[in-house]
N, C-alpha and C positions, 0 to 999 in steps of 0.2 A: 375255135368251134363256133360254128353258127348259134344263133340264137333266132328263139320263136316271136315271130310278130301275134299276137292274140287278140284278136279284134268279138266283144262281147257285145252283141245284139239284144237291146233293152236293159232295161235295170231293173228297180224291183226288190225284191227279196232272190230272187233267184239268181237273177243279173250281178248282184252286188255280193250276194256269197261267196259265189263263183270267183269274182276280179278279187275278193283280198285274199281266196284263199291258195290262189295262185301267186299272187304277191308274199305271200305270207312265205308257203311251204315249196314253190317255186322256182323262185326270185334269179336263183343262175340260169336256168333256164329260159326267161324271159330277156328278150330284146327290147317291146315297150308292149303294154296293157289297154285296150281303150274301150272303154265303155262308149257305147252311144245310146241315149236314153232319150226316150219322145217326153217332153213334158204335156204335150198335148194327152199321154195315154195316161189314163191313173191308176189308182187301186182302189179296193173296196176300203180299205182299212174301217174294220169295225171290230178289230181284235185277232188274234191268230192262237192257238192252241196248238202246243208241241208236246212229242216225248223225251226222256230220257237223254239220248243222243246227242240230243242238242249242247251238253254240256260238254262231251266230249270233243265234238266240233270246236265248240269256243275255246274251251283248253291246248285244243293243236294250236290255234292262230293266236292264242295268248291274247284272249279278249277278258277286261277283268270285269266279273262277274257283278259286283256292282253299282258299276259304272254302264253299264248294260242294260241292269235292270230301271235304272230310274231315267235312263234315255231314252224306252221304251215303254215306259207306264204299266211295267211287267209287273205279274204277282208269280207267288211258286204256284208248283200243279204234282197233286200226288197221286192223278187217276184219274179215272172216268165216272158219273154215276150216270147209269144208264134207268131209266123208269117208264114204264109202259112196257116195254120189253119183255118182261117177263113176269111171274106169280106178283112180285113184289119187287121196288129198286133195288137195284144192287150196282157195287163200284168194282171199277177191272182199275186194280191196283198196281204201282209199279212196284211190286216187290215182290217177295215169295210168300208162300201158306207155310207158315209152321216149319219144320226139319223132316227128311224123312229118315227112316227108323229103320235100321239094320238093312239101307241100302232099297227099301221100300219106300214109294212115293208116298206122303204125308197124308196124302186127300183120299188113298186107300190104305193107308192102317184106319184114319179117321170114319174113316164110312162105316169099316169095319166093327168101329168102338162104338160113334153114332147111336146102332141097331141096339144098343144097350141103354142109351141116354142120347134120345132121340132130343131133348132141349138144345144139345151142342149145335155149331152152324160153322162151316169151312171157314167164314168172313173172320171168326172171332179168334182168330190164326193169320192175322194178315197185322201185321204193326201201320201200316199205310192206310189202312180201313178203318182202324182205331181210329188215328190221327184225325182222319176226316171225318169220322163220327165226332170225337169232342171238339172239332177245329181247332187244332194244334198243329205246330210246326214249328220247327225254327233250323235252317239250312247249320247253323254250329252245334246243333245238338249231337253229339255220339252215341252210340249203342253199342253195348258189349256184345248182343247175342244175335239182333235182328239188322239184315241187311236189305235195305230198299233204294229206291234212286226218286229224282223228283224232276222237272221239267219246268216249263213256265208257259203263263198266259202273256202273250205281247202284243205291243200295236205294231201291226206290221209297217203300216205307214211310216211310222218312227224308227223302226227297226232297219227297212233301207235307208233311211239319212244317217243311222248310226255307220253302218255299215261305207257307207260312200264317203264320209268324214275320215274314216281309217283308210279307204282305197287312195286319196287324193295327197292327203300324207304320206303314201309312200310311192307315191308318183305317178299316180295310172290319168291315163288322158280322160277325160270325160267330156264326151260331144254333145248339144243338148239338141236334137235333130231328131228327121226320120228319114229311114230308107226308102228311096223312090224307084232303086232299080237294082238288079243283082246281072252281073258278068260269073261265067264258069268260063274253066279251062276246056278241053275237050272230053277228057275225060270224065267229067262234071262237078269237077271240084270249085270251090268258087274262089273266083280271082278278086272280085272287087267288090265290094259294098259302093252303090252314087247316094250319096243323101240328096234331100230338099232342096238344098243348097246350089247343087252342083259336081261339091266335093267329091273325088273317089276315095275310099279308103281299103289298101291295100291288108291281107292279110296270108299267113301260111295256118291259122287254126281258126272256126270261126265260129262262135258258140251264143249257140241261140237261145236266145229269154224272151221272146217274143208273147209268150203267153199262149191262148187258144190259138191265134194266128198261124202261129209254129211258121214263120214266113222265112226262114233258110232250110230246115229240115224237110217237112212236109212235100215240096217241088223236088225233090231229088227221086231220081230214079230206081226203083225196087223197093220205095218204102210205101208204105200202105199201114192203112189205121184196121187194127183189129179192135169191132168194139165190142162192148163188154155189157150190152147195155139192158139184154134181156136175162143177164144174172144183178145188174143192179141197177133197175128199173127208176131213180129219180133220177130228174131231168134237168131242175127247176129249182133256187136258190132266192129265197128274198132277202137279202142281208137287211139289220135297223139297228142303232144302239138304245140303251135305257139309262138312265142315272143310276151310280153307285150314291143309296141314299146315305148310310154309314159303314164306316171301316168295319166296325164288326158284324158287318152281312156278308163280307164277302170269304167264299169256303174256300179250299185250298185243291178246288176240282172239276172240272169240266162237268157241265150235265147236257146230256142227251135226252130227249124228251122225244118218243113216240104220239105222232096223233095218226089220225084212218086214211093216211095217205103219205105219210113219209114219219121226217121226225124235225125236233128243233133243235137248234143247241142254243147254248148259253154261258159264253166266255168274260169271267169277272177279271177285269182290268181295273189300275190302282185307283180308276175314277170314276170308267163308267163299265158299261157290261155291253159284249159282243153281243148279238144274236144274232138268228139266220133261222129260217124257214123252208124248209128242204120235200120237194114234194114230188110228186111224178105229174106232170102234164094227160097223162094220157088217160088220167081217171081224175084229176080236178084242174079248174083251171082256173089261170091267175087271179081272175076276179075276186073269185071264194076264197082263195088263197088271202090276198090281201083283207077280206072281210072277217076272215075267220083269226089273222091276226089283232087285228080293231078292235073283235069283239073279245081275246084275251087279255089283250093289253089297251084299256079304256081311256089311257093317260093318255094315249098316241094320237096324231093326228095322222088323215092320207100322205100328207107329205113328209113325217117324218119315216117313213119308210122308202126303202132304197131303191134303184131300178132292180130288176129282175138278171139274175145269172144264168144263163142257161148254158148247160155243158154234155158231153156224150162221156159216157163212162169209156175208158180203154184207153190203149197202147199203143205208138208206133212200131213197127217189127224193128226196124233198127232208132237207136236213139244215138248212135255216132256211124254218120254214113258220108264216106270220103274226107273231108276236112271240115265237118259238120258235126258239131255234139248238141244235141239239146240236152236242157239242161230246165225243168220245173213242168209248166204246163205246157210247152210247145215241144215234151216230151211223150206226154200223157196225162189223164185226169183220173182220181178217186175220189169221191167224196168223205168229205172230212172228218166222218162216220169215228174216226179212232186218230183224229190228227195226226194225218202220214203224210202232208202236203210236204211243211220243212223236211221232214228224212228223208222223202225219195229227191226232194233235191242236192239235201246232204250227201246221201250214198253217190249218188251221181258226181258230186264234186270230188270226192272221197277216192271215189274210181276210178275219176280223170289223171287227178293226182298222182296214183298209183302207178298208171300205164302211160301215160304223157311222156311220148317219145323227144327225142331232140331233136328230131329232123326230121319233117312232115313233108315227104316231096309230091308238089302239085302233079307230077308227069307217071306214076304210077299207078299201072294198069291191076293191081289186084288189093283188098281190102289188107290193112295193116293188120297182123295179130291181132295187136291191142287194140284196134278195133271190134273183131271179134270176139277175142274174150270180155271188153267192154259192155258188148252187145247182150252175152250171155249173161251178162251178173246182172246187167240189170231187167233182163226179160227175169231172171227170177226175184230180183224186188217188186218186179212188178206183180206175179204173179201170187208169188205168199201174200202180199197185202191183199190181195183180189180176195181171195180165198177165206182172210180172217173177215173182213166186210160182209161177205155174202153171209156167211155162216150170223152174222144178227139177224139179217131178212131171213132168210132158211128155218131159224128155228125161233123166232117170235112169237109168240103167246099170244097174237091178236088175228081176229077173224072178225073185225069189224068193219071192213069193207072189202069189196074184190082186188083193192091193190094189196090187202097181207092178203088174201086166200088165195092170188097169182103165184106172191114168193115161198107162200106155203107147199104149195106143191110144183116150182119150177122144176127143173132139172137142174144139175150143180155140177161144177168140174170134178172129173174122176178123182184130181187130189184131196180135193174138200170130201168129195164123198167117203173116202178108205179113210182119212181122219175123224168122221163122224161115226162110221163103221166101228171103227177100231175104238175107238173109248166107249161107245155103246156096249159090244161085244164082253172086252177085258179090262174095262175102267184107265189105260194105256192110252200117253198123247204122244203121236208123235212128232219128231222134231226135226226139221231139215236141218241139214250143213246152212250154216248163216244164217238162219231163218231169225225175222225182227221182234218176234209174237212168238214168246216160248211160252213153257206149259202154264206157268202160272197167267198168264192172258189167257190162251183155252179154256183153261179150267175157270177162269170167271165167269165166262159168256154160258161155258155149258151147266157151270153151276146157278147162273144168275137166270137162265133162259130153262131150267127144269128141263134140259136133256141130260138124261140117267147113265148109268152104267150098270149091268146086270151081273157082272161078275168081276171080285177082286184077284189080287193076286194071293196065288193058293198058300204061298210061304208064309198067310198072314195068321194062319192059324198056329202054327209052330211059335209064335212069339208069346212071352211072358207076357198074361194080362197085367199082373199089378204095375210089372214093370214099364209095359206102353199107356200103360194108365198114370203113372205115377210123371213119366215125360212129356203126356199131353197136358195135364193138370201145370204142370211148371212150366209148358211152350204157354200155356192161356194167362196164367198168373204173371208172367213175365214180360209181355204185351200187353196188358192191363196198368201194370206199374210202370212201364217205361210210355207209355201214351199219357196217363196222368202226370206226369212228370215233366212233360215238356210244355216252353211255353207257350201262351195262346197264341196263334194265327194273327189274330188283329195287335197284336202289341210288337209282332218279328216284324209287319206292315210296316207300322210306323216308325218303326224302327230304322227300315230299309229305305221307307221312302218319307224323307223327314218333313214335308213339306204336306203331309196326308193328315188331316182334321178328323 
């Protein structure tokens, strides 16, 4: 049986996922793996912020979790807390609100009991919200009743050297070069990578981590960038870190911070803290950008702030065209609004894996199935994540400048719109086939961002009140007590990373 030559263009986070997870889950299929990585190209590394998923990932490739974490200067992540966004902050939690009740969704029997004891709050129904309220956690704690997942804050910098240390252990070439020229077949598949050097390097797959570049994909014939850029209007990134002053500052959750032209983040790492400054060009410009950081953050100096990132929001139409996969951002960009950077190149790796034929023949005149179906899955990761993003700008609570009174009243894609529709209308979310943002995300943004719903479901009246009363009363009491009960956040820290003061 033949076997596949796999020639991985950049490294990175993307680059290096990619080579183990094909080493990993692969391996017969593989002839040889080779990375070729510019050291001249870098990364921002000032922290990276994930979901959920990421565990599962690391679980298929049998990565031990923490050996991981303290190679990467990781904390856990049990959410998002988003502020300025709406009435008041609030966290989009990874886990669920409550149980629902005789086959009724939680947050409409809740609403419905609410109107009666209006002091009740959806959030106080969320065990992950608890936690992040008293900053507790600990990844060995169990729960009888409440199921949630957790995530992590990492250094990505650190995170590709972890990652290339396992690629190189199980054999994959690693070239420390760049590409100076690109050969295609006729048909336009490409035949050879030239590096710097001279070198050709041959390949039958050939997967691009080149970043914004996209410098194998992008050149291919019938792909085209659809951009996205007037449903998500920033443009404009100033990444900078800050000193983690004590272990017990740091929360177990991404924060999002709106100001009157984008937002910020702020990712606690087991040392120091990510940020970034995220804003649209078209209504402020770098200068003030930089100024208006300075004057929140007085510690800083101009040079401890980073150069400037500037990216287009959108998608390529294909992300595997002929013997080309992209695979991170030379696939496409979303801003990191709900940390979907890692998943969509997760799902993409996840994909390949899945459909990754055995025999990729250069001389074939029509696109592979699996290319196809490829193609389709992930135009719809693309597009769900578009969709949960926009919906923050859409319905944000600020009219403090013309950049929110723009995304106030954009226009929105049709799917985002019948999902807004539709929970407005019947207090109902609905939910794609696969889709990465199920209802308990919806229901954070719509509940956290003061979009309503006007009407429940009618069967709610038919239910025993003591009864739904007496279930909500022990769903609250029982997340109360299993939140106090775990232990704190800064002692699981030090725990994990034994070397943290």
């Amino acid at each position: 049986m033949n076997k596949l030559n796999i020639v991985v263009v950049g490294g990175g986070t993307a680059g290096w996922m990619s080579a183990l997870a094909l080493l990993k889950l692969k391996k017969n299929t593989l002839a040889t793996l080779t990375v070729i990585e510019s050291q001249r190209i870098g990364s921002v590394g000032v922290g990276e912020a994930t979901i959920p998923t990421i565990k599962a990932f690391h679980q298929a490739l049998g990565i031990d979790e923490q050996a991981f974490i303290r190679a990467t200067n990781a904390t856990y992540k049990l959410g998002i807390q988003f502020e300025n966004w709406g009435p008041s902050p609030y966290i989009h939690p990874f886990g669920e609100y409550g149980k629902s009740i005789a086959g009724i969704d939680f947050h409409q029997v809740l609403k419905h009991h609410i109107n009666n004891s209006p002091s009740q709050n959806i959030d106080d129904y969320s065990l992950p919200i608890a936690l992040c309220k008293l900053n507790k956690f600990s990844p060995n704690t169990t729960y009888q009743e409440h199921n949630f997942a957790y995530a992590y804050h990492l250094d990505a910098k650190k995170y590709a050297v972890f990652l290339q240390q396992q690629c190189q252990a199980l054999g994959a070439v690693h070239i420390s070069d760049t590409v100076s020229d690109i050969s295609h077949h006729a048909n336009g598949h490409i035949q050879s990578v030239t590096l710097s050097n001279g070198k050709s390097i041959t390949g039958d797959l050939f997967i691009d981590c080149t970043g914004f570049k996209s410098l194998l994909l992008r050149p291919q014939k019938e792909v085209t960038f659809e951009n996205w850029q007037h449903w998500l209007p920033s443009d404009t990134a100033i990444p900078f870190a800050t000193p983690t002053q004590n272990t017990a500052d740091i929360r177990p959750y991404t924060r999002s911070i709106a100001h009157d032209y984008g937002w910020r983040w702020e990712i606690p790492l087991a040392s120091r803290t990510g940020n970034g400054y995220i804003f649209s060009s078209q209504y402020l410009s770098e200068e003030q950008a930089r100024k208006n950081i300075l004057h929140e953050f007085p510690e800083l100096k101009p040079e401890d702030l980073r150069p400037s990132i500037t990216f287009k929001t959108g998608r390529y139409s294909h992300n595997w065209k002929n013997n080309v996969v992209a695979i991170g951002l030379s696939a496409g960009f979303l801003e990191p609004l709900e940390s979907t950077s890692i998943y969509l190149i997760q799902a993409a790796i996840m994909n390949l894996v899945e459909l990754l034929p055995e025999v990729i023949s250069t001389t074939q005149p029509e696109p592979l199935v699996q290319e196809l179906e490829f193609n389709l899955r992930m135009n719809r990761e693309w597009e769900t994540v578009r969709d949960f993003l926009i919906l923050h700008y859409k319905c944000a609570n600020l009219s403090s400048s013309p950049f929110w009174e723009y995304c106030k009243h954009m226009d929105i894609p049709a799917t985002l719109a019948k999902k807004i529709a539709l929970y407005k209308s019947s207090g109902s979310i609905l939910e794609n086939i696969d889709e990465i943002f199920l209802q308990p995300s919806w229901l954070a943004v719509f509940n956290g961002q003061n979009v309503e719903s006007t009407q429940g479901n009618i069967r709610i009246s038919a239910l025993p009140k003591n009864k739904v009363s007496d279930m909500i009363n022990h769903l609250y009491h029982s997340i109360q007590v299993s939140a106090q009960q775990t232990p704190d956040y800064a002692a699981t820290l030090l725990q994990t990373h034994n070397n943290l003061k």
